[in-house]
N, C-alpha and C positions, 0 to 999 in steps of 0.2 A: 331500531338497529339492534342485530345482534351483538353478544358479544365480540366474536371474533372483528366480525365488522367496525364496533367500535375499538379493539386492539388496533387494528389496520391503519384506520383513521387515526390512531395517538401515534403508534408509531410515523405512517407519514408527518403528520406533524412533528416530530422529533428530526426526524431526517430533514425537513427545511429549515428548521432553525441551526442546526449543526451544518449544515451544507452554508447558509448565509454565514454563518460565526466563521467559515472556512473560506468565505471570500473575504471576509473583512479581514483578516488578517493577511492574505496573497497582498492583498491591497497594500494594506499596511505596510509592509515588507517588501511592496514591491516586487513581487515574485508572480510570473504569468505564468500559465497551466502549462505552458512548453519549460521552464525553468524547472521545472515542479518535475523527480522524480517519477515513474509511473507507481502505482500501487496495487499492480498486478503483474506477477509474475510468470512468463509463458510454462508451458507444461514440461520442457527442458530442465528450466532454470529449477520446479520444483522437484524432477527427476535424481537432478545432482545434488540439492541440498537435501532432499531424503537419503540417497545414500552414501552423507555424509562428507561430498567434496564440494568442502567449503568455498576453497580458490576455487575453483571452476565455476561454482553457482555465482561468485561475486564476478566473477571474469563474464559468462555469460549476460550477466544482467545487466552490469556495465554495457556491454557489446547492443544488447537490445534499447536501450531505455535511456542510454547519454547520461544515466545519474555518476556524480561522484564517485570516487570509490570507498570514501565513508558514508554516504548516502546508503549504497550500495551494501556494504560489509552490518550496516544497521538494519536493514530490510532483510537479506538472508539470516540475521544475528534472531531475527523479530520471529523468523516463520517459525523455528524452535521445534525442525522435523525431523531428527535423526540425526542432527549438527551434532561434530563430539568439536569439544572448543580445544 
């Protein structure tokens, strides 16, 4: 195996164990994949938090994704693209 090939492979293997540690805790918590925030934001919601309107990117992404609106205001907070606070 080459190197990269075996990069490939450690990272997949990193990604399943983080993905499992990530249902064990839904689980835990009780929390199903429809409860759960999205953690991709449509190409709008990045539009308006790059240029800097905050409300609207929280407003929009609430509108798309059902999250909270601290959910919400944490996720635009997170993407750190031109927000002025």
């Amino acid at each position: 195996m080459t190197d990269m090939g075996r990069e490939v492979a450690e990272i997949k293997a990193r990604l399943e164990r983080i993905e499992s540690r990530l249902g064990f805790l839904f689980r835990r918590l009780m929390i199903t994949e429809e409860d759960a925030p999205a953690g991709k934001a449509s190409p709008a919601v990045l539009e308006l938090a790059a240029r800097g309107d905050k409300i609207a990117a929280i407003r929009a992404f609430v509108g798309e994704t059902g999250a909270s609106l601290k959910d919400a205001k944490n996720f635009i907070e997170a993407l750190d693209i031109g927000i002025k606070s």
